[in-house]
DRENTOR-75418 format. One record per atom (N, C-alpha, C): x, y, z; residue in three letters. Coordinates in steps of 0.1 Angstrom, whole numbers, padded with zeros to 4 digits, always signed. Each point is the difference from the previous one (the first is absolute). Layout:
N
XYZALA...
This chain:
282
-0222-0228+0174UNK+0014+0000-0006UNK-0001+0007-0013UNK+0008+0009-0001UNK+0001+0007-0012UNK+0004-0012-0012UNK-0012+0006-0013UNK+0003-0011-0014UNK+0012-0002-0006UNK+0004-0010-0004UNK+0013+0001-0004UNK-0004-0008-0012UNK+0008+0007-0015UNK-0003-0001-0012UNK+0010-0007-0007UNK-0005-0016-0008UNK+0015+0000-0008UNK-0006-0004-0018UNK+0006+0001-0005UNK-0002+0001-0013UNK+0000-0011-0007UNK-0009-0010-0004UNK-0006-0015-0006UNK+0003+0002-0014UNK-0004-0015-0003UNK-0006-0005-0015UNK+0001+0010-0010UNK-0008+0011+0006UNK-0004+0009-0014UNK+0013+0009-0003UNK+0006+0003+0009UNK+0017+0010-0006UNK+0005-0003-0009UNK-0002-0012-0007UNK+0004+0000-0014UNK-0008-0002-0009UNK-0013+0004-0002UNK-0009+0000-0008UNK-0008+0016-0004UNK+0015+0001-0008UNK+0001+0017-0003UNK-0016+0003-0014UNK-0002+0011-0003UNK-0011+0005-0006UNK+0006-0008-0016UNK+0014+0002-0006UNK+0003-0007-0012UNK-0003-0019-0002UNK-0004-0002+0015UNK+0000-0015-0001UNK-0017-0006+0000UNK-0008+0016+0002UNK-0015-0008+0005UNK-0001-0010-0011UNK+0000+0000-0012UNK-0004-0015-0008UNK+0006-0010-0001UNK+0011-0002+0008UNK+0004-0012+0002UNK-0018-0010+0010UNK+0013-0012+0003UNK-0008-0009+0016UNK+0005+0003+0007UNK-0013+0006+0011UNK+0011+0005+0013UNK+0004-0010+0008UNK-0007-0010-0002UNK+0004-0012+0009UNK+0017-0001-0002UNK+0005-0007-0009UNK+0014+0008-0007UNK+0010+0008+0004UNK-0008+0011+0003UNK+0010+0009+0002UNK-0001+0001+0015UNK-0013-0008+0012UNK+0003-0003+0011UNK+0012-0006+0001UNK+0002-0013-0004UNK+0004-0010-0001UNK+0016+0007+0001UNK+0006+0004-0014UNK+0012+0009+0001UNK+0006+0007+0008UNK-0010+0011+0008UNK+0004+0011+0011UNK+0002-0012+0013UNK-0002-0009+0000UNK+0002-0013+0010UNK+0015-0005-0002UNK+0000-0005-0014UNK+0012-0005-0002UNK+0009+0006+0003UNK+0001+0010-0004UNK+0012+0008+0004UNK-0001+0001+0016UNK-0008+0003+0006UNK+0004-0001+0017UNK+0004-0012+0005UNK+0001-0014-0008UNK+0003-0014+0006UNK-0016-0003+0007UNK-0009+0004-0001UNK-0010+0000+0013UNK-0013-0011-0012UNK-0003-0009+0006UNK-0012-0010-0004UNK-0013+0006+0002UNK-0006+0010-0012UNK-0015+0004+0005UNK-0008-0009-0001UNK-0011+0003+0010UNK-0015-0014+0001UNK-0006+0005-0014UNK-0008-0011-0002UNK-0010+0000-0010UNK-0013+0006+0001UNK-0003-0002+0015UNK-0008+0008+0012UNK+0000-0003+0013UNK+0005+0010+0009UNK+0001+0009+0017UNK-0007-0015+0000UNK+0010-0001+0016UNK-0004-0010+0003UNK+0005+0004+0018UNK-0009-0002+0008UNK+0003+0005+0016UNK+0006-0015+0008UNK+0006-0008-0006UNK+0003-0016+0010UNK+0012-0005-0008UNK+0008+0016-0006UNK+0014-0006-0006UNK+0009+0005+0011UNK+0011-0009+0006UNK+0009+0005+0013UNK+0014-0003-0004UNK+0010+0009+0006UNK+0009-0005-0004UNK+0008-0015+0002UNK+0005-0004-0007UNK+0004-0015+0003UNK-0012-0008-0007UNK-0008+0002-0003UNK-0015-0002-0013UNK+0007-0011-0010UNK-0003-0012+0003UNK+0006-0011-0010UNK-0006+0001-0014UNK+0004+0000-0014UNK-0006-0006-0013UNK+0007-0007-0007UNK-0012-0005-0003UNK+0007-0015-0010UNK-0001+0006-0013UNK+0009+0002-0006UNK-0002-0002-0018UNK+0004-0009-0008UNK-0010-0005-0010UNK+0003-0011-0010UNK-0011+0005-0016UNK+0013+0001-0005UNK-0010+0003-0016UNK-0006+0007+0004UNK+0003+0016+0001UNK-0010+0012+0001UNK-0013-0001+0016UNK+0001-0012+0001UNK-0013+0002+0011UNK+0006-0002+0014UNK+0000+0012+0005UNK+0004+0002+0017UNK-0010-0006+0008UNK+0009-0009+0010UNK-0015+0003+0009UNK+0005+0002+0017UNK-0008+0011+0007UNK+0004+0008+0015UNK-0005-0019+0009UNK+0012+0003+0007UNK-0002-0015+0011UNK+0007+0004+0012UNK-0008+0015+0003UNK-0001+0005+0015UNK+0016+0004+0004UNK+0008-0004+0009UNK+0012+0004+0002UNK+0011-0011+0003UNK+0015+0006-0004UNK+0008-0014+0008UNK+0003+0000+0009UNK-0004+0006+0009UNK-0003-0003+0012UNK-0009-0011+0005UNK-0011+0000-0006UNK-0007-0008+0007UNK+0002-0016+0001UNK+0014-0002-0007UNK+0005-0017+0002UNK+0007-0002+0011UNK+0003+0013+0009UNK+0006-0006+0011UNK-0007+0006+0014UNK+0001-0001+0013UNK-0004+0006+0011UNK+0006+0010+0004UNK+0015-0002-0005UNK+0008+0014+0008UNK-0007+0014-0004UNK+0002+0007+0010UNK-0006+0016-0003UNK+0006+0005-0014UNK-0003+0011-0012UNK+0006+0003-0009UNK+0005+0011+0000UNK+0008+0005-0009UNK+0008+0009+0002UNK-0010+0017+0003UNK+0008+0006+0004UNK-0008+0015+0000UNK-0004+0005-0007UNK-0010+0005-0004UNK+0000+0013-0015UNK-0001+0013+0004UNK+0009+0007-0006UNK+0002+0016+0000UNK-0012+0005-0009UNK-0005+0008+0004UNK-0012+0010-0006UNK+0006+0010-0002UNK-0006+0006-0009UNK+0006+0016-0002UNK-0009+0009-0012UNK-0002+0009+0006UNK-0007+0014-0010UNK+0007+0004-0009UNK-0006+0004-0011UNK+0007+0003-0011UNK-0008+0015-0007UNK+0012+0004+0001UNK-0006+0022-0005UNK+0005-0002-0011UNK-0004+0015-0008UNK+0004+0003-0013UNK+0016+0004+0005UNK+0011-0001+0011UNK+0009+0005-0004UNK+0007-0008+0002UNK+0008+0002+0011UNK+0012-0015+0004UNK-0004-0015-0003UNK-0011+0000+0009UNK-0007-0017-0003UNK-0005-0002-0015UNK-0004+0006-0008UNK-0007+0000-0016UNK+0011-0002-0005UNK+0014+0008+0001UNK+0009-0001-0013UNK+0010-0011+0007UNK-0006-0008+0010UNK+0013-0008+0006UNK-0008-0019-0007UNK-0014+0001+0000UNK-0009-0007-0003UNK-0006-0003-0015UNK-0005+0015-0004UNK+0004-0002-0017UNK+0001+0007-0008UNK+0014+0002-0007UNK-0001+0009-0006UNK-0007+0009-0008UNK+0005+0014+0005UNK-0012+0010-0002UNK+0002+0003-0020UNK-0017-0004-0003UNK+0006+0006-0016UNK-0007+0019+0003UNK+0014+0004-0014UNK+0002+0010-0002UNK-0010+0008-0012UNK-0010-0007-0005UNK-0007-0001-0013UNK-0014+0008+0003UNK-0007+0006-0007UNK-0013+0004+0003UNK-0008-0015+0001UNK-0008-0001+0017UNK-0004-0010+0003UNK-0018+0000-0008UNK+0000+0008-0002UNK-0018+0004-0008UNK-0007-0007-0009UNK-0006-0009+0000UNK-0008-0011-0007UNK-0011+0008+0001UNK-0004-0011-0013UNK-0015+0004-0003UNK-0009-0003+0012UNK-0012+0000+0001UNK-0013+0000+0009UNK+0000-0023-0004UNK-0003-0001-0014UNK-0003-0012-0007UNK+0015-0007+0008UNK+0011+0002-0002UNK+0011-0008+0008UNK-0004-0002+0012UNK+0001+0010+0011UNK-0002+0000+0011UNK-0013-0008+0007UNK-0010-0001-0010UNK-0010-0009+0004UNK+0007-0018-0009UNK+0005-0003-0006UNK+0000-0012-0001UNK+0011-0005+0011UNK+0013+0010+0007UNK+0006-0004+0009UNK-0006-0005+0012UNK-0010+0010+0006UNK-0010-0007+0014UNK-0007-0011-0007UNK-0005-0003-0010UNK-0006-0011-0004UNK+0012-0010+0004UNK+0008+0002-0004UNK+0012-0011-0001UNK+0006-0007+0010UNK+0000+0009+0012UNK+0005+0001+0015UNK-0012-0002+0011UNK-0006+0003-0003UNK-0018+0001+0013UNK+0003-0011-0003UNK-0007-0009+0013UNK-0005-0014+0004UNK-0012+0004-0005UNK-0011+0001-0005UNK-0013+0007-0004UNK-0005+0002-0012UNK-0016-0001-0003UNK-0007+0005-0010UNK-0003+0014-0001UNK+0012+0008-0009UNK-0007+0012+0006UNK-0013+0000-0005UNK-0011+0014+0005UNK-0013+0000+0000UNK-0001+0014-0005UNK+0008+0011+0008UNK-0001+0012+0000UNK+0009+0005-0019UNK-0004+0013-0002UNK+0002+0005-0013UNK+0006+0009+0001UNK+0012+0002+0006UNK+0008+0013+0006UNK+0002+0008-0011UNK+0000+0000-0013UNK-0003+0009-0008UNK+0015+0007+0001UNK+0009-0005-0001UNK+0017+0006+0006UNK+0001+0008-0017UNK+0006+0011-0002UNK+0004+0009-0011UNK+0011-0001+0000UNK+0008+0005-0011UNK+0008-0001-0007UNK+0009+0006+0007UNK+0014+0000+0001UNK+0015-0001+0005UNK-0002-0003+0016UNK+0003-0005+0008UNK-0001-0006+0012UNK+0010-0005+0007UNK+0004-0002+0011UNK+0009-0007+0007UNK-0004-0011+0014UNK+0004-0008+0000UNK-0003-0008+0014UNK+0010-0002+0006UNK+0003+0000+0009UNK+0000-0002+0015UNK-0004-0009+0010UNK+0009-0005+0007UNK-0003-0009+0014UNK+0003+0008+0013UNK-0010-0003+0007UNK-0001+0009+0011UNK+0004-0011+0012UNK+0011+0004+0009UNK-0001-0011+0013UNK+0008-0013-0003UNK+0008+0004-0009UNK+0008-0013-0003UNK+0010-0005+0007UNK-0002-0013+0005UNK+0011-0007+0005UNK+0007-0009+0000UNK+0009-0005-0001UNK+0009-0013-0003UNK+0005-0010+0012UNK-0002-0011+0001UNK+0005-0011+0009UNK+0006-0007-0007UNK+0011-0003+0012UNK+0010-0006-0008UNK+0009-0013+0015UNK+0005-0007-0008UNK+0007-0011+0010UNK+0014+0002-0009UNK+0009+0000+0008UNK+0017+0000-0011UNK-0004-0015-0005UNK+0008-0002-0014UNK+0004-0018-0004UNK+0015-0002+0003UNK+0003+0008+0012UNK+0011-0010+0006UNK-0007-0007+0014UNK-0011+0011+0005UNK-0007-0012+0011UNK-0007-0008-0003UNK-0007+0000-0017UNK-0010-0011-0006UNK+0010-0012+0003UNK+0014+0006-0006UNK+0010-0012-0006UNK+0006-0006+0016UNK+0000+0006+0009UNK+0005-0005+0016UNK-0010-0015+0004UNK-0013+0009-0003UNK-0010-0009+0008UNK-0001-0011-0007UNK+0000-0001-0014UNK-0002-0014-0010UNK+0009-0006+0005UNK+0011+0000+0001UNK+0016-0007+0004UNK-0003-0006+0009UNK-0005+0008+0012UNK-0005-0007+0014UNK-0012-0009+0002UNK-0013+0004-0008UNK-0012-0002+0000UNK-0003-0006-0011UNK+0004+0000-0011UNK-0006+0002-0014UNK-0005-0018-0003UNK+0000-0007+0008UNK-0004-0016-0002UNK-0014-0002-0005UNK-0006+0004+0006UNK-0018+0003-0004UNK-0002+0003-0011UNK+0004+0010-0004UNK+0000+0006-0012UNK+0007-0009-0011UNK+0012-0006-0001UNK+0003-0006-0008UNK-0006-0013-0002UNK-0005-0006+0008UNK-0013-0011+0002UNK-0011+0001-0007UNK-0007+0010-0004UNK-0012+0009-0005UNK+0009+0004-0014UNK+0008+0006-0001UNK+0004+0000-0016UNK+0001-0009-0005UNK+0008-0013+0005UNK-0001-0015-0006UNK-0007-0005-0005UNK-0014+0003+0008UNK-0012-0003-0011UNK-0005+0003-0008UNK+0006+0014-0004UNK-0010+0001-0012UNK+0012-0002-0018UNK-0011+0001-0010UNK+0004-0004-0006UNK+0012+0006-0012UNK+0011-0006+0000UNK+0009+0003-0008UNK+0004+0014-0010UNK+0007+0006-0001UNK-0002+0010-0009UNK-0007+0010+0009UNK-0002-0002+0016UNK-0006+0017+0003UNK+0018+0007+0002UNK-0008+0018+0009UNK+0010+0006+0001UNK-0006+0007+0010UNK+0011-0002+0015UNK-0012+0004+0009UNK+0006+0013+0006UNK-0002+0012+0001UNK+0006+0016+0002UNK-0009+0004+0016UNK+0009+0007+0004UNK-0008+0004+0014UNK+0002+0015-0001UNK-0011+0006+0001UNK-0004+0017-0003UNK+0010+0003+0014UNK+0013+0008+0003UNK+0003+0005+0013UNK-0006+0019+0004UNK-0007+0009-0012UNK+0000+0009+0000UNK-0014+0000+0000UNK-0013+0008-0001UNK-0011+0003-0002UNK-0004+0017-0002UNK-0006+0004-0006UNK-0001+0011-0002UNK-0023+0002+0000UNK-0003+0009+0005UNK-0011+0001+0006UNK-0006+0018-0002UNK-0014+0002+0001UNK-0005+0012-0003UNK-0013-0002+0005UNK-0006+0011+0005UNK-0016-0003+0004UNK-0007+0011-0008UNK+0003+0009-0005UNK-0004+0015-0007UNK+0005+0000-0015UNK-0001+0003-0008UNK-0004+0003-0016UNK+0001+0015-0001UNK+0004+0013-0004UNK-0002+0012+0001UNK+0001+0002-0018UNK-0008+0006-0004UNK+0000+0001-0018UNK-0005+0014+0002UNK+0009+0008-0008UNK+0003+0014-0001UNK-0002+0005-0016UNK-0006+0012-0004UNK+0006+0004-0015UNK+0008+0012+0005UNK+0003+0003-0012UNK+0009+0016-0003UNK-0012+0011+0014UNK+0015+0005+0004UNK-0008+0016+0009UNK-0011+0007-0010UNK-0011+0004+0002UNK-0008+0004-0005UNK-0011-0004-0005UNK+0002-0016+0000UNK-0009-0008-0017UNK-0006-0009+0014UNK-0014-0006-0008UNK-0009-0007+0006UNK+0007-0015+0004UNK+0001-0011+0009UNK+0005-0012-0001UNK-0008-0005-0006UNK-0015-0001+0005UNK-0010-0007-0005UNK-0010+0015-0008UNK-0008-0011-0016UNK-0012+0009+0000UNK-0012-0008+0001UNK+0000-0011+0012UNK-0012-0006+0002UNK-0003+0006+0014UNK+0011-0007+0010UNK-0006+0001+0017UNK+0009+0017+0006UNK-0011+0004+0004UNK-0001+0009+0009UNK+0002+0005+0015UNK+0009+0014+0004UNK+0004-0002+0008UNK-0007-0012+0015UNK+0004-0003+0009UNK-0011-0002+0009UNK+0007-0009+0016UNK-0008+0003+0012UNK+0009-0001+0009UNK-0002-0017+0007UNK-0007-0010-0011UNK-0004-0011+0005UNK+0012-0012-0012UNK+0004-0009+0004UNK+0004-0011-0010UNK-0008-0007+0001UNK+0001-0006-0017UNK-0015-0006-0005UNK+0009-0013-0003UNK-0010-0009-0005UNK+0005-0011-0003UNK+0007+0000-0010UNK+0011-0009-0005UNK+0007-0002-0012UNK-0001-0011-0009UNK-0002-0009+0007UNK-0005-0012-0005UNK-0009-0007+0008UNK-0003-0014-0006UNK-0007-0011+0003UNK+0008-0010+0007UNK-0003-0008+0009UNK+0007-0010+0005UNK+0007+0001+0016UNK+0007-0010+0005UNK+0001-0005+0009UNK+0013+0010+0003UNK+0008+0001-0004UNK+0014+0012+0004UNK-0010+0016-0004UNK+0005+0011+0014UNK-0008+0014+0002UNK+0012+0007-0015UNK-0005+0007-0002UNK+0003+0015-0007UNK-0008+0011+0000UNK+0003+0009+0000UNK-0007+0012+0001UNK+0005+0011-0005UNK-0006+0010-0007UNK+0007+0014-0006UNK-0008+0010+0005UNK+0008+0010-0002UNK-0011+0016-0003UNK+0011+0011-0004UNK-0004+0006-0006UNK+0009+0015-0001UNK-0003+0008+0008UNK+0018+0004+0007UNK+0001+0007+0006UNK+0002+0019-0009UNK+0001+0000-0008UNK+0003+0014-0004UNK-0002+0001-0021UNK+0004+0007+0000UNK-0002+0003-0016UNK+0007-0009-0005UNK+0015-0002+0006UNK+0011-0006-0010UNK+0001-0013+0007UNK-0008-0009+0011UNK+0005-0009+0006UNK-0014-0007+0003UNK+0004-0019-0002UNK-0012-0007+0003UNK+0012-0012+0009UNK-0009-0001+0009UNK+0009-0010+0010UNK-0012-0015-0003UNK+0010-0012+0000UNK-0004-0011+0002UNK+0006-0006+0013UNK-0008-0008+0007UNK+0000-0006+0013UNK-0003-0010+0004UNK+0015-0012+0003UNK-0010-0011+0005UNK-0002-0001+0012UNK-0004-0014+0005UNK-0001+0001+0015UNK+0008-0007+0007UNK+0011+0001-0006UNK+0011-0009+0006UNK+0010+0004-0012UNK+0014-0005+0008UNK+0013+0003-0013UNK+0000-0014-0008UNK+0003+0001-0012UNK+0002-0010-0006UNK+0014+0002-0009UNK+0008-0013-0001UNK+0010-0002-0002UNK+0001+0000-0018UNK+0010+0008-0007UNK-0001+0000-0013UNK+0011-0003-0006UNK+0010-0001+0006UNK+0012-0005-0003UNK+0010-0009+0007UNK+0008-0010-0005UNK+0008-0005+0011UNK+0015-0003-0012UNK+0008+0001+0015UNK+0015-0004-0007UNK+0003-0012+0004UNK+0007-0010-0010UNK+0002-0016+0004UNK+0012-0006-0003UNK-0004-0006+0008UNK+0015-0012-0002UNK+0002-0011-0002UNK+0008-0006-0011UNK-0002-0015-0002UNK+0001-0013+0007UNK-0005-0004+0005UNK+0007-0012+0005UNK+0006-0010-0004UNK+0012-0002+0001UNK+0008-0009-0007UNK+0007-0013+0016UNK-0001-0007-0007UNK+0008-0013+0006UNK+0011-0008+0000UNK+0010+0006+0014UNK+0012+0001-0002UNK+0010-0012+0010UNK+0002-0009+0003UNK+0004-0007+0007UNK-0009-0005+0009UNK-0009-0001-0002UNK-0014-0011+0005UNK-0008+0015+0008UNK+0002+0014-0004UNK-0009+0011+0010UNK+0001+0012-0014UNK-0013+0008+0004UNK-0006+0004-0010UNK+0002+0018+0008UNK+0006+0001-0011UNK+0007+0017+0000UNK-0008+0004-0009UNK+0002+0015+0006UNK-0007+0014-0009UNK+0010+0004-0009UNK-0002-0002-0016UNK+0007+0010-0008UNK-0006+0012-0007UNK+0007+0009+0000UNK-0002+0013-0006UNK+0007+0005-0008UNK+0004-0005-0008UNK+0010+0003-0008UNK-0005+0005-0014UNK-0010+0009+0000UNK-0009+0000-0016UNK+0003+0020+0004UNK+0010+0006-0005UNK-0001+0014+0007UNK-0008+0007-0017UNK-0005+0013+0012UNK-0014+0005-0010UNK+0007+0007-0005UNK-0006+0009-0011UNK+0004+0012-0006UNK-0004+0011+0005UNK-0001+0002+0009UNK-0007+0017+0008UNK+0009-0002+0009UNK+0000+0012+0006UNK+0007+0006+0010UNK-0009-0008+0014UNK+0003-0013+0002UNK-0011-0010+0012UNK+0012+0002+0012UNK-0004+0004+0007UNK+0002-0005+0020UNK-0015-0004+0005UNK+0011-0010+0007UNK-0016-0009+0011UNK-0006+0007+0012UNK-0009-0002+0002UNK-0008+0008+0013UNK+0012-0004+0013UNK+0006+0008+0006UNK+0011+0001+0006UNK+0014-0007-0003UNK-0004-0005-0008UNK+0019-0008-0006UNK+0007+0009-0015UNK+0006-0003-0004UNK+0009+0001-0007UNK+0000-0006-0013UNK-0008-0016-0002UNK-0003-0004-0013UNK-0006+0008-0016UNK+0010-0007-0009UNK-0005+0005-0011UNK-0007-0007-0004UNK-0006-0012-0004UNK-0002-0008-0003UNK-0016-0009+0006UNK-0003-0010-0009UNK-0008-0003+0006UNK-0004-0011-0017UNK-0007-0013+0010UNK-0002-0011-0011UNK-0012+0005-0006UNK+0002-0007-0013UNK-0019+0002-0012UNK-0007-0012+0003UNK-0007+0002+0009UNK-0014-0018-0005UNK-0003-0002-0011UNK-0009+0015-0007UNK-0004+0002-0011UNK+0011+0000-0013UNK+0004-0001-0011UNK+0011+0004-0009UNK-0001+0016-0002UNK+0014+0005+0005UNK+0001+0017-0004UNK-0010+0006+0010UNK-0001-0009+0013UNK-0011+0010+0014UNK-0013+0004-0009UNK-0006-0011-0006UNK-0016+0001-0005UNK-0006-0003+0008UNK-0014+0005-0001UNK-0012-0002+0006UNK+0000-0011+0008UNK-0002-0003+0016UNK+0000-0012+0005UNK-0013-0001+0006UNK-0007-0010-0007UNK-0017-0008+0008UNK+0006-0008+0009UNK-0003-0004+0007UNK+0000-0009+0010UNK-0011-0011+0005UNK+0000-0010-0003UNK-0011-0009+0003UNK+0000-0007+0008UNK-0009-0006+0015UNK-0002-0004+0015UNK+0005-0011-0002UNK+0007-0008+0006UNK+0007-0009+0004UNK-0012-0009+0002UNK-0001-0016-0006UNK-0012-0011-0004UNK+0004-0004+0019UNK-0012+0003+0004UNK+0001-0004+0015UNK-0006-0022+0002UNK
């Protein structure tokens, strides 16, 4: 299947901003799409993906689906290119996307599930890229059908916990399995690793990565599986004894949903910050 490219995190982490935190300026190029970025890729976030937030600390407690037996709704998949699908999903910036080598390596730090190990040696003005991107998605008027019908389980299981949470259901997910980091035509990407036709390791640990440079201006990162880096959410609110999806928090970017029409999309985090997620106390 031919690569299909869409433009991340770093599009707004122009050359005037390298001394800022890029974490920051991740965080920002988010907000403005309405879109909840992970803290770190995570491959077992799905749409319909329940979190609980209370006082800053989220925690993932699998799906709402799983409080009832009935079958769940459908989810639409869909590819996403640098043209139609990219400017319908997020808007495209207009800005020289070229970071330093030093940004661009604290962003994969930021995002990898992983220790990196490798010393990619990335040089100065650069761009990244997600290669293979795709979006799943469930509408929240069928989240909001099925709770109406089904949603008992689930509200039995919120009861319990304690006071002051806020529980949001991710209906969107956004996903990549490729990394592509590019400099300017002519200039080296890396002045450490060398051309070569094998991927080496990238890190240490239990989740694969892998890199190599493909050409003068291009080093590809690879995992072994897609992992999910962003999600769009909705709040759940409690409305005549059944627990509806609201969305009513609209972004400041030019946002449409992976095949819908929505502008909008709820913050877990305040202003769509960084979201950790911590395992549900079994």
């Amino acid at each position: 299947m031919e690569l299909k490219r869409i433009a991340i995190v770093v599009c707004a982490l122009t050359l005037m901003l390298v001394g800022c935190d890029p974490q920051k300026l991740i965080n920002d190029y988010f907000a403005k799409q309405g879109l909840n970025p992970l803290a770190v890729v995570r491959d077992d976030i799905k749409p319909g993906a329940l979190i609980i937030s209370n006082k800053g600390k989220n925690v993932f407690t699998d799906s709402i689906f799983d409080y009832s037996p009935v079958a769940r709704p459908t989810t639409s998949d869909q590819s996403l290119s640098e043209t139609k699908d990219f400017n319908a999903v997020l808007k495209k910036y207009e800005s020289d996307r070229n970071v330093s080598g030093s940004v661009a390596a604290d962003f994969l730090k930021s995002v990898l599930p992983v220790d990196i190990s490798a010393d990619l040696g990335l040089t100065n003005s650069v761009t990244i890229d997600l290669i293979n991107a795709k979006g799943h998605r469930i509408k929240p008027v069928e989240i909001q059908n099925y709770l109406r019908n089904n949603g008992k389980g689930l509200q039995d299981f919120l009861s319990t916990q304690e006071s002051g949470v806020t529980p949001f259901v991710a209906y969107e997910t956004y996903e990549a399995d490729t990394l592509s980091i590019k400099s300017q035509s002519g200039t080296d990407v890396s002045s450490k690793v060398d051309l070569s036709q094998e991927f080496k390791p990238l890190s240490s640990g239990s989740a694969s990565f892998k890199y190599k440079r493909t050409s003068k201006e291009e080093l590809i990162v690879k995992g072994d599986k897609p992992y999910v880096f962003a999600v769009r959410a909705a709040k759940l609110v409690l409305k005549n004894g059944v627990y509806v999806p609201q969305v009513t928090n609209f972004a400041s970017g030019d946002v449409k949903a992976v095949g819908g029409e929505e502008k909008y999309s709820a913050p877990i985090q305040s202003g769509f910050g960084l979201l950790s997620l911590e395992p549900a106390k079994k």
